[in-house]
N, CA, C and O of each residue as an XYZ file, in Angstrom:
208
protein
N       5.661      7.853     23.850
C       5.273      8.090     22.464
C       6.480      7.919     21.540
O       6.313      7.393     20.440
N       7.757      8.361     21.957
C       8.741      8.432     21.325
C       9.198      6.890     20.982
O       9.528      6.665     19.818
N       9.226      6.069     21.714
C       9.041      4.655     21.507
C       8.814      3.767     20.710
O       9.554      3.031     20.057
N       6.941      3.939     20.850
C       6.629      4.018     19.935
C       6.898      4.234     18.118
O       6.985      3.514     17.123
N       6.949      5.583     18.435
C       7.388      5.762     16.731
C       9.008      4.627     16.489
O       9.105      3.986     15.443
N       9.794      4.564     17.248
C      10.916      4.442     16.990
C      10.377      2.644     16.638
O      10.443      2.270     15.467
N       9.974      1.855     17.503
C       9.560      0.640     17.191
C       8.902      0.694     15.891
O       9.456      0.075     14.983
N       7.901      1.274     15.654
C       6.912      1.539     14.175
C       8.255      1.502     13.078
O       8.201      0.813     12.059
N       9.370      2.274     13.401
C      10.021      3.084     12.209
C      11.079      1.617     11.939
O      11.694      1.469     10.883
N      11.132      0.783     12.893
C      11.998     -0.309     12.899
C      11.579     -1.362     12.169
O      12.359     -1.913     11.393
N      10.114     -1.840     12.341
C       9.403     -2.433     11.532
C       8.795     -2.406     10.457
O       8.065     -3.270      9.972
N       9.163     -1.141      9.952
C       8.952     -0.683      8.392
C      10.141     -0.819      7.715
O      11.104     -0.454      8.389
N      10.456     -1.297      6.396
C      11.665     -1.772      5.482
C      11.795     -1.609      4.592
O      10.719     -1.623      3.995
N      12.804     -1.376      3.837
C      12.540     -0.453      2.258
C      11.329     -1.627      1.245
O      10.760     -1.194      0.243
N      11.188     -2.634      1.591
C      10.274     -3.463      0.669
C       9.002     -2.721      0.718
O       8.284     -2.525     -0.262
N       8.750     -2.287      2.016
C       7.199     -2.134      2.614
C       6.954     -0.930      1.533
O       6.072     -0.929      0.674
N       8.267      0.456      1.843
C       8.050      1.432      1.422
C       7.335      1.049     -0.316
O       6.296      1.516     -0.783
N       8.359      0.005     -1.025
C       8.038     -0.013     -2.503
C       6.737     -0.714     -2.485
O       6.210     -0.401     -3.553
N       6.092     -1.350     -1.957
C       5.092     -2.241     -2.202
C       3.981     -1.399     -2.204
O       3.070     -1.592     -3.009
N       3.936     -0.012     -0.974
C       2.687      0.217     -0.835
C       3.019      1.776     -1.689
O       2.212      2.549     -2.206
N       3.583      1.808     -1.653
C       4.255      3.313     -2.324
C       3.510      2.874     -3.759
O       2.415      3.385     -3.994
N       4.035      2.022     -4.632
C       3.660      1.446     -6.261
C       2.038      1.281     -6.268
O       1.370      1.657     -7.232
N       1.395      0.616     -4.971
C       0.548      0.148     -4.681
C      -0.506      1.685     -5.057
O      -1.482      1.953     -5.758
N       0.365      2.357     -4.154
C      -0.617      4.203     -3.924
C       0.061      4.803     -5.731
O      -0.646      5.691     -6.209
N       0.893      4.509     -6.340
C       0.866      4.901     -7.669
C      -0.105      4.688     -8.929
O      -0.629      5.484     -9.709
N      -0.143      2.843     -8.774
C      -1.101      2.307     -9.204
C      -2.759      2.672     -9.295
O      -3.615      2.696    -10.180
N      -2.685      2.941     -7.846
C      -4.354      3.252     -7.729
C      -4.454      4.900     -8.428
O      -5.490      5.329     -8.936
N      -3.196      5.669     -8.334
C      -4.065      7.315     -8.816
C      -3.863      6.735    -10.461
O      -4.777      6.636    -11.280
N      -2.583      6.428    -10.665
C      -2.914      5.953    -12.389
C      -4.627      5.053    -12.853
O      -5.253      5.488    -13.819
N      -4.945      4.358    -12.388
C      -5.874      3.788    -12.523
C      -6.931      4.894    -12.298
O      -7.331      5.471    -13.308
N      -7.460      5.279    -11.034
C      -8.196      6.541    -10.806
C      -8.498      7.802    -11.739
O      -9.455      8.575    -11.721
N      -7.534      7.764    -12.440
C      -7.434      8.882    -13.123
C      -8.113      7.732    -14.576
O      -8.904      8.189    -15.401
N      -7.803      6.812    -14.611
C      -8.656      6.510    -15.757
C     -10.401      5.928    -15.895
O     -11.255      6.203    -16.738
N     -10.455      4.971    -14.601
C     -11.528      4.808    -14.056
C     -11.275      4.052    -12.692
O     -10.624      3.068    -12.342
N     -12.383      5.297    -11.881
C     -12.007      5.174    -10.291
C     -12.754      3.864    -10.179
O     -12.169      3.180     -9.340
N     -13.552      3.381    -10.556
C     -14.038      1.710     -9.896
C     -13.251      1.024     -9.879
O     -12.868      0.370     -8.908
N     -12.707      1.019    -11.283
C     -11.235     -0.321    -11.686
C     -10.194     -0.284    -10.385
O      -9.609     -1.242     -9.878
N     -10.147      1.038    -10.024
C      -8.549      1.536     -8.768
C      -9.172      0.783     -7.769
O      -8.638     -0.183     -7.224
N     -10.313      1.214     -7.512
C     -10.769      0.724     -5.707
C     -11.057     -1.429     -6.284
O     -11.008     -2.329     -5.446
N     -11.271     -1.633     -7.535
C     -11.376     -2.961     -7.695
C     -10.130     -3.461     -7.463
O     -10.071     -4.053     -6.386
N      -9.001     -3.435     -8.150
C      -7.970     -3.754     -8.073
C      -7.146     -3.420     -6.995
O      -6.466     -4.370     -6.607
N      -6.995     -2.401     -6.407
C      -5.837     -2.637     -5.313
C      -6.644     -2.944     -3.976
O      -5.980     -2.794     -2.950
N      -7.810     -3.302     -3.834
C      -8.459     -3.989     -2.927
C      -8.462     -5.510     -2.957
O      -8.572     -6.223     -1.959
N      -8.314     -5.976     -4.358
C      -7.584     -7.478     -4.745
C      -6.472     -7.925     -4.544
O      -6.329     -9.131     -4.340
N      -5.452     -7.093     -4.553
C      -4.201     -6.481     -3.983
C      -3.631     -6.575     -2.613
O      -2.584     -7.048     -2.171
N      -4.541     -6.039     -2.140
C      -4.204     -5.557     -0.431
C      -4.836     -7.455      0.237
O      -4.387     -8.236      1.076
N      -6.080     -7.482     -0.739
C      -6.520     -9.141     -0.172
C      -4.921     -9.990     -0.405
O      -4.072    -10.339      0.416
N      -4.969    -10.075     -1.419
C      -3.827    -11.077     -1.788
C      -2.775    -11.316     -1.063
O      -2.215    -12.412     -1.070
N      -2.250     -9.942     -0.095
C      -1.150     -9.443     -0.031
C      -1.509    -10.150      1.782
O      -0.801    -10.946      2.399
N      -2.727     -9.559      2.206
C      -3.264     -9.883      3.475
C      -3.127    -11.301      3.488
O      -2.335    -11.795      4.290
N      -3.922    -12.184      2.552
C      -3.805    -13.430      2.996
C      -2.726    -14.693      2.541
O      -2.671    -15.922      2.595
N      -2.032    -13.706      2.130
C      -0.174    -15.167      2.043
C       0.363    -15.059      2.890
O       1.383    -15.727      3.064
């Protein structure tokens, strides 16, 4: 198990942290104004991001 995490923790990089970190900012700012727009947009997001 310990392994594990340690491989996981190797393959995570300060980019990842900002991308999905802004990503999870974005959506409560949005949420808080209208929750459809949040789940519209950072699901456009996560596509975009998935398929480059």
């Amino acid at each position: 198990m310990r392994k594990i995490i340690l491989n996981v923790l190797k393959a995570i990089d300060l980019q990842d942290v900002f991308a999905f970190g802004g990503l999870a900012m974005a959506f409560i700012g949005l949420h808080a104004i209208y929750p459809p727009a949040a789940l519209i947009v950072i699901g456009a997001v996560l596509f975009r991001m998935g398929a480059r």
